[in-house]
C-alpha positions as CSV (number, residue, x, y, z in Angstrom):
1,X,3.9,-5.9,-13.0
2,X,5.4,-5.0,-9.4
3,X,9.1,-4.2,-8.5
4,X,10.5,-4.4,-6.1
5,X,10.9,-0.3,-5.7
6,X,7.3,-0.3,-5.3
7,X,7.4,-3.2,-2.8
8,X,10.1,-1.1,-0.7
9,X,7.7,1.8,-0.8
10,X,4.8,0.0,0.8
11,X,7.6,-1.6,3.2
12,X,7.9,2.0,4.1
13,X,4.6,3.1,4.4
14,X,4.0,0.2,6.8
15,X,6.8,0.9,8.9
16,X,6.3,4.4,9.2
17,X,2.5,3.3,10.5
18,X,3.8,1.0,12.7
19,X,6.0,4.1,14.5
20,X,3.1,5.6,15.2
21,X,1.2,2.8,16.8
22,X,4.2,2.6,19.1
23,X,4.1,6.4,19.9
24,X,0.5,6.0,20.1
25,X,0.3,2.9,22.4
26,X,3.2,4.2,24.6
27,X,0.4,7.2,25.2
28,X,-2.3,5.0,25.8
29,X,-0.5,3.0,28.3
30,X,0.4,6.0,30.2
31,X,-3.3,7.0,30.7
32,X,-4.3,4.0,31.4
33,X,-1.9,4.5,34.5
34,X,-3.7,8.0,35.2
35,X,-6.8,5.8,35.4
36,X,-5.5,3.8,37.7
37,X,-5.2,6.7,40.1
38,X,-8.1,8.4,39.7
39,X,-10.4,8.9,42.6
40,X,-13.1,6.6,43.1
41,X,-16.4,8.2,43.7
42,X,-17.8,4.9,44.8
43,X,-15.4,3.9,47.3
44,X,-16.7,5.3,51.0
45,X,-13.0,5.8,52.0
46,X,-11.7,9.6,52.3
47,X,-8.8,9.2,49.1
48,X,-5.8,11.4,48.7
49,X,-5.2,13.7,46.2
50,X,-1.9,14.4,46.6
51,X,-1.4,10.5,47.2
52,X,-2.8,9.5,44.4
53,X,-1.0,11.6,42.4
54,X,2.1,10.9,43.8
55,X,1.4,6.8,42.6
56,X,0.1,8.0,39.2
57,X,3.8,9.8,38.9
58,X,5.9,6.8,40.6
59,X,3.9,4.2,38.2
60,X,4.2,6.4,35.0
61,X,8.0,7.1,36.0
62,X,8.3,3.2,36.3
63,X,6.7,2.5,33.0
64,X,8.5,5.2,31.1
65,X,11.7,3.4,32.9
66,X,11.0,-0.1,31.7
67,X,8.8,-0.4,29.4
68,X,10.9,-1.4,26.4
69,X,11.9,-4.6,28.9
70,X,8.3,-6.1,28.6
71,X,9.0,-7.1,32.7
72,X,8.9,-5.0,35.2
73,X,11.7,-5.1,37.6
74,X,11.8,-3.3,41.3
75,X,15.1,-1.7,42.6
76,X,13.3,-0.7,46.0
77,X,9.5,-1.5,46.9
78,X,6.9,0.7,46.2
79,X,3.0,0.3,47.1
80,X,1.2,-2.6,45.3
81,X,-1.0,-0.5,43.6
82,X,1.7,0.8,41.9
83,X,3.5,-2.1,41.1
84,X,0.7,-3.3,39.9
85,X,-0.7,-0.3,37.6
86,X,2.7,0.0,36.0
87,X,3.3,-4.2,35.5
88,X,-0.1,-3.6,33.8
89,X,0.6,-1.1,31.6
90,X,3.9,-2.4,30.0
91,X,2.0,-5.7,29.5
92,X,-1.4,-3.5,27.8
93,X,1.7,-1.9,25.7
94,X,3.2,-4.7,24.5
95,X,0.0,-6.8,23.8
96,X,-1.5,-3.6,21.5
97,X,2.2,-3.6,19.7
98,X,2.4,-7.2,18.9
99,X,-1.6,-6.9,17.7
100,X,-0.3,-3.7,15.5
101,X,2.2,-5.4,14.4
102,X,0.3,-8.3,12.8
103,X,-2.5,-6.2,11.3
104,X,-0.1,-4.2,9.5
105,X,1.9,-7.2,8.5
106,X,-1.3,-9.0,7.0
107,X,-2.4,-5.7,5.4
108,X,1.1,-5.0,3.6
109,X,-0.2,-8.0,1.8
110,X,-3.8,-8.2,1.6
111,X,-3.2,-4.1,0.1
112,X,-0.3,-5.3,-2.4
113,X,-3.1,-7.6,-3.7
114,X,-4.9,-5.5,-4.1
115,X,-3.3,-4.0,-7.3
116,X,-4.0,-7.6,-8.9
117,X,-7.9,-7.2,-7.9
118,X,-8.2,-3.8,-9.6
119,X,-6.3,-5.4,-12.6
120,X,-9.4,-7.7,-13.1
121,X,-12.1,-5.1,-11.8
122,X,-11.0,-2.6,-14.6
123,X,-11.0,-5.4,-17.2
124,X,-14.4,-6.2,-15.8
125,X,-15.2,-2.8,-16.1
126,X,-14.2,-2.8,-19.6
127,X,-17.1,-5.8,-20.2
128,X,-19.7,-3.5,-18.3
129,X,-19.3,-0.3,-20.3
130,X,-19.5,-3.0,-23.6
131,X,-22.8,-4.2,-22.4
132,X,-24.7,-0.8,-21.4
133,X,-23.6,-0.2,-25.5
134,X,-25.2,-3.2,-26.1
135,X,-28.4,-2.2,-23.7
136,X,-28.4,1.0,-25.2
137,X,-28.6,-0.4,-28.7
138,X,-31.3,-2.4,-27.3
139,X,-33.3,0.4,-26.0
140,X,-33.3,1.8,-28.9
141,X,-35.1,-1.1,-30.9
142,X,-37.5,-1.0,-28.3
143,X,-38.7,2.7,-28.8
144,X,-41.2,2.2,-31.9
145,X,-42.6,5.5,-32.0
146,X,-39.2,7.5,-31.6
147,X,-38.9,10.5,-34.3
148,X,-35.0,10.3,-34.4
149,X,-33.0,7.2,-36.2
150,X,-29.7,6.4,-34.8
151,X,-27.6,4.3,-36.9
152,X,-26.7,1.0,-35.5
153,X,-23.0,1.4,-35.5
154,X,-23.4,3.9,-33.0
155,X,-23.5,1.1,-30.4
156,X,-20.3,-0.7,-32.2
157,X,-18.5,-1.1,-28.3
158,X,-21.3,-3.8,-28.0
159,X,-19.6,-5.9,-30.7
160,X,-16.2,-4.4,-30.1
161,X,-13.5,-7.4,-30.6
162,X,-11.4,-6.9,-27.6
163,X,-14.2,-6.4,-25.3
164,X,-15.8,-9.3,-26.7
165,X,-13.0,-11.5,-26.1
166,X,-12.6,-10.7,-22.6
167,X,-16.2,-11.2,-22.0
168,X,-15.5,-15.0,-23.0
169,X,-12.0,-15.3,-21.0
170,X,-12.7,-18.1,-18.1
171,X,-9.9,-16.8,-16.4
172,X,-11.3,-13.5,-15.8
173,X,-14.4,-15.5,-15.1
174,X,-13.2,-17.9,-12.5
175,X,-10.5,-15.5,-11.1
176,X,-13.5,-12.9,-11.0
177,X,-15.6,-15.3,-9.5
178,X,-13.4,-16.3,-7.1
179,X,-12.1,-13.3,-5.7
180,X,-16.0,-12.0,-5.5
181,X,-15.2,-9.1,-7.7
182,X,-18.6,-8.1,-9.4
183,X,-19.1,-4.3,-10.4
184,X,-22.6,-2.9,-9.5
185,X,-24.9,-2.3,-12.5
186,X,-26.4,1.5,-11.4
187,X,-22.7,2.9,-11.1
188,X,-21.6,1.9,-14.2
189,X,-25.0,2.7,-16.2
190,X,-24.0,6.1,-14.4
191,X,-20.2,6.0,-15.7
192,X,-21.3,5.1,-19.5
193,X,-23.4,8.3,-19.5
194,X,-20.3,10.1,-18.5
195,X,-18.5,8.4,-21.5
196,X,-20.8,9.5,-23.8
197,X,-19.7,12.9,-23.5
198,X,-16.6,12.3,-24.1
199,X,-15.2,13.9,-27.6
200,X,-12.8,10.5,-28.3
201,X,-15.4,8.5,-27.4
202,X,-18.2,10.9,-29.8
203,X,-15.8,10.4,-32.6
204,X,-15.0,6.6,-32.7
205,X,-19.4,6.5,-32.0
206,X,-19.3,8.4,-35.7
207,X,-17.3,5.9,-37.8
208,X,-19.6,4.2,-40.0
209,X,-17.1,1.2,-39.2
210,X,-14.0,1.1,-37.1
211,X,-10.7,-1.1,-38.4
212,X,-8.9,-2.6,-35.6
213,X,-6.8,-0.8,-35.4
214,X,-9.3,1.6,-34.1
215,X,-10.7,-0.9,-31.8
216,X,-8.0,-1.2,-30.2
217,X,-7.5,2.3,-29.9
218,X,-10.9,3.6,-28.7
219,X,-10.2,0.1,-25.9
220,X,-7.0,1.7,-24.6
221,X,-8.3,5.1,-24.9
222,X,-11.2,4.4,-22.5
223,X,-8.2,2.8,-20.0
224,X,-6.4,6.1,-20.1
225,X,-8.5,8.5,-20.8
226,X,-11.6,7.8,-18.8
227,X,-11.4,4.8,-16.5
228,X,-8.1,6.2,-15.3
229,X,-8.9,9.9,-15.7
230,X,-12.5,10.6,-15.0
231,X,-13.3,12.1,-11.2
232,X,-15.8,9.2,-10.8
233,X,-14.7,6.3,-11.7
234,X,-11.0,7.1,-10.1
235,X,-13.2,8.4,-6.7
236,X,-14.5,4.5,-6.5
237,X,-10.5,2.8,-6.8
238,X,-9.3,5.7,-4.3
239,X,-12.3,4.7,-1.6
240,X,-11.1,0.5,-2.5
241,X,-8.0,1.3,-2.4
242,X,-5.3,3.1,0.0
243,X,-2.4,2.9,-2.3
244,X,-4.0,3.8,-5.7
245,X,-1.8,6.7,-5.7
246,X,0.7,4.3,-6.1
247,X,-0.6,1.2,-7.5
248,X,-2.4,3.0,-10.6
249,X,0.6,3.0,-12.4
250,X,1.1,-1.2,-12.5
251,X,-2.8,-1.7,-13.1
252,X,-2.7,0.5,-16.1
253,X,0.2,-0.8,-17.5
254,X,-1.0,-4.9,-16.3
255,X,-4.3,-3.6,-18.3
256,X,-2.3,-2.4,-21.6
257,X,-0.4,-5.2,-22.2
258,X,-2.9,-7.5,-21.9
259,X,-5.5,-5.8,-24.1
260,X,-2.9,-5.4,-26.6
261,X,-2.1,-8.7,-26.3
262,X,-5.8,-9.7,-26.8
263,X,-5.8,-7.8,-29.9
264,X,-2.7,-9.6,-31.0
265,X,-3.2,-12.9,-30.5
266,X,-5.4,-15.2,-32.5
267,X,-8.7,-15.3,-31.9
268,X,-8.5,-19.3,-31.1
269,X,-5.4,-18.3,-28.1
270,X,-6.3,-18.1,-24.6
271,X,-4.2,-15.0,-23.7
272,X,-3.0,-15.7,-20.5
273,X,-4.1,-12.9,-17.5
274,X,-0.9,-10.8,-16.5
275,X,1.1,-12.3,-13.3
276,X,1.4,-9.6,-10.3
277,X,4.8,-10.2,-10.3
278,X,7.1,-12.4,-12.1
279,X,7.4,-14.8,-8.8
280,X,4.9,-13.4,-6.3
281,X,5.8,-15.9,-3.7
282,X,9.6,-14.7,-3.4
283,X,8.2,-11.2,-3.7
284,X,5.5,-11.6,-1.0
285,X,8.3,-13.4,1.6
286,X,10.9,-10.5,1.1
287,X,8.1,-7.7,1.4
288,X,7.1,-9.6,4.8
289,X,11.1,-10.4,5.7
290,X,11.7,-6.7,5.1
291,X,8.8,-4.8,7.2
292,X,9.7,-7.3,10.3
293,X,13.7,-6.5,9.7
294,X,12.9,-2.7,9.8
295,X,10.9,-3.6,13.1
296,X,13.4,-5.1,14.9
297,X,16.4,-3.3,13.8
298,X,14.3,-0.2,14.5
299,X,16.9,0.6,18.0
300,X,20.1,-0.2,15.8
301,X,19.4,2.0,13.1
302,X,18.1,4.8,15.0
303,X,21.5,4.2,16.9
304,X,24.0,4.5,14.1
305,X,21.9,7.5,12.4
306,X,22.2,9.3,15.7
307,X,26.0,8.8,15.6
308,X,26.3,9.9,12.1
309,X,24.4,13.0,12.5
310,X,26.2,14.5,15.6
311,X,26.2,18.1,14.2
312,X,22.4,17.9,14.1
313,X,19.1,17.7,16.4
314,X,18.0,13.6,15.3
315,X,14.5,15.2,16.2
316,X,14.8,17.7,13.2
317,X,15.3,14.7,10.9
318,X,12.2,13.9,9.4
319,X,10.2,10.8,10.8
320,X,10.1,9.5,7.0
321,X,13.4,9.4,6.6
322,X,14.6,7.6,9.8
323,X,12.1,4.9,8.4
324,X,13.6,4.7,4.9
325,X,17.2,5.0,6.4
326,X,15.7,2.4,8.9
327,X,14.6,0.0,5.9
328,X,17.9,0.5,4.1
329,X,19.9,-0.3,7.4
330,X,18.1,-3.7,7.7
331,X,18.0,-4.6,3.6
332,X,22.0,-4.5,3.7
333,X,22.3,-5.8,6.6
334,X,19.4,-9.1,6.3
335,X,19.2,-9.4,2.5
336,X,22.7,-11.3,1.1
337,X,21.8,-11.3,-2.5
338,X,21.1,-7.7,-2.9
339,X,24.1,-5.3,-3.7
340,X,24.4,-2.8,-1.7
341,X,24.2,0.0,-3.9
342,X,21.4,-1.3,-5.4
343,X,19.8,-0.7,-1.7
344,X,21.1,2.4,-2.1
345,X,20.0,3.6,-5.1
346,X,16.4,2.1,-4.9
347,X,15.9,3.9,-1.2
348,X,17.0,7.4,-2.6
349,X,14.1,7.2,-4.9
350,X,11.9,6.6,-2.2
351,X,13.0,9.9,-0.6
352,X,12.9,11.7,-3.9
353,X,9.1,10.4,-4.3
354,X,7.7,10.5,-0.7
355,X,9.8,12.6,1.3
356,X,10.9,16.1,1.4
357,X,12.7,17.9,-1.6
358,X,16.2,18.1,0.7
359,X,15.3,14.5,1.2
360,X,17.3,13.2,-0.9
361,X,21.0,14.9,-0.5
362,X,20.5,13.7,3.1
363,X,19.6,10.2,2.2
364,X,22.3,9.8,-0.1
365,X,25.4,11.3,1.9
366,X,23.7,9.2,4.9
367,X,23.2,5.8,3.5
368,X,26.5,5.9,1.1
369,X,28.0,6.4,4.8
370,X,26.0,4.6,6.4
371,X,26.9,1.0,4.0
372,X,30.8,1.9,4.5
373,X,30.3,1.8,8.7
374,X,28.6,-1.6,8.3
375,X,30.4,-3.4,6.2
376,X,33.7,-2.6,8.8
377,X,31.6,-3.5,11.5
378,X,31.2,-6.7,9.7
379,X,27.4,-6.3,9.6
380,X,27.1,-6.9,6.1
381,X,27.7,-10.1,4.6
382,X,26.7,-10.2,0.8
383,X,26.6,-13.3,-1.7
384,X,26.1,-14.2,-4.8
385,X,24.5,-11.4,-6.8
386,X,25.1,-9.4,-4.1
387,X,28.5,-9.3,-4.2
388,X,28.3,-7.2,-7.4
389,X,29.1,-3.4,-7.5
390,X,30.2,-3.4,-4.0
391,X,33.4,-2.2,-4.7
């Protein structure tokens, strides 16, 4: 299942993406300004060069001025081209930031999902690689003049228990169905060739008959061992997926648990599908709370960082970690229930995992810092489970 490290993480990533589209749209808003005063080759009027430089400059000068103001405001008049180029550009810069902003908001979500979708595609997957054993079984019956006998339990992941059962689970089916989620038959007929040379896979093919406890075993084996291992197969989740790097982890261990539980459970039990998260819909409201807190307290925390790193250059911090200092700023400060060195803690893990290995000394002697300066500025205001370890 998710925590809420992992949601943090992806808070991060988002952010971090988001800081780039600004950089990147303050950029493109500048040349759109240079367009502005380019000469026209149409126009039949003799155009100055040194003019039209001169309004490119004055317009840039204004935007780099004002932009942040989202209006643009005249101490002393300048020519209406310029006005107008540079009241254009702050508006193209805003309009591309709040359409960045949204697309990055709905795909912090729609991506998070995504570990839930690749829950049920490698359960799916699972079935698939049961029925080429079946089909290969099959094939086998139907070559009448072969020279070489292969004993039937060869093909024994056709009739494998656990496979079997979640061939038969309607909530795979319907949640499958619904979420269009349907694996395509030529890759995995590929895949299953690719299992057959595996040694684990060799050896359970060998036993004349299989307990179940070795069922089970050669089921989870093929999670781990294969479906999460082999080049191929783990090619197709990394082009489906941008986080798999991260989201791996809670599919396999989503995956586990419920094929354990399948081989557990009576065989008359419907064994309930594993949630994404104990209460997705809190989960999913403080992901999205948290990525639009680290947006607009983005000025703040750069702010009190600055101040707090005096003896060094702020541009020698890594960008990183002014987004996961950024994130921490806005979870103590927006986020009651959460204790604050539970923020604390959870964002120096972040730097240990995703950031540079000094990282995390910086991080920690920041943010410990950091939570003291806000809570006597009286920014922080915690309740109820957030009052605990604040001491």
């Amino acid at each position: 299942m998710l925590n809420r490290r992992l949601l943090r993480a992806k808070a991060v990533q988002s952010l971090y993406a988001y800081q780039q589209c600004q950089q990147s749209d303050y950029e493109l808003a500048l040349d759109k300004i240079a367009a502005d005063f380019q000469p026209d080759l149409n126009s039949m009027e003799v155009q100055d060069p040194v003019q039209l430089a001169a309004g490119r400059e004055l317009a840039q000068k204004l935007f780099k001025e004002q932009y942040q103001t989202k209006t643009l405001r005249l101490q002393q008049p300048v020519s209406e081209k310029v006005e107008k180029s540079a009241a254009e550009a702050i508006r193209f810069y805003h309009q591309a930031l709040k359409k960045d902003y949204e697309h990055l908001s709905r795909s912090l979500i729609r991506e998070t999902e995504k570990i839930f979708d690749n829950y049920l595609r490698l359960l799916l997957l699972l079935i698939e690689l049961g029925a080429q054993a079946k089909k290969e079984r099959q094939d086998q019956l139907n070559r009448k003049f072969t020279q070489v006998t292969i004993a039937d339990y060869t093909f024994k992941l056709a009739d494998n228990p656990i496979i079997k059962r979640l061939a038969t689970h309607q909530v795979l089916k319907q949640e499958a169905l619904r979420r269009n989620l349907v694996w395509d038959v030529e890759s995995v007929r590929e895949w299953y060739k690719l299992l057959l040379k595996e040694q684990f896979y060799q050896q359970y093919r060998q036993l004349p008959q299989a307990s179940p406890e070795e069922e089970l075993a050669i089921v989870l084996s093929i999670v781990r061992q294969f479906i999460l291992a082999n080049d191929a197969v783990v090619a197709f989740f990394e082009e489906n997926d941008i986080g798999w790097a991260d989201n791996k982890t809670v599919v396999k261990s989503m995956a586990l648990k419920t094929i354990k539980r399948l081989a557990e459970a009576p065989a008359e039990e419907e064994v309930p599908l594993q949630e994404l998260s104990p209460n997705w819909t809190d989960d999913r409201q403080y992901l999205i709370e948290l990525f639009a807190k680290g947006v607009e307290e983005a000025e703040f925390a750069q702010k009190i960082i600055a101040e707090r790193t005096q003896n060094w250059d702020i541009d020698r911090i890594t960008a990183l970690d002014k987004v996961i200092l950024n994130l921490a700023i806005s979870e103590m400060i927006h986020f009651p229930s959460i204790p604050i060195k539970v923020t604390i803690n959870e964002f120096i893990e972040i730097s240990k995992m995703y950031s540079t290995p000094k990282s995390y000394f910086f991080v920690n002697g920041l943010l410990n810092t950091i939570a003291t300066d806000l809570q006597q500025m009286g920014k922080v205001k915690k309740s109820g489970r957030g009052l605990l370890d604040n001491k």
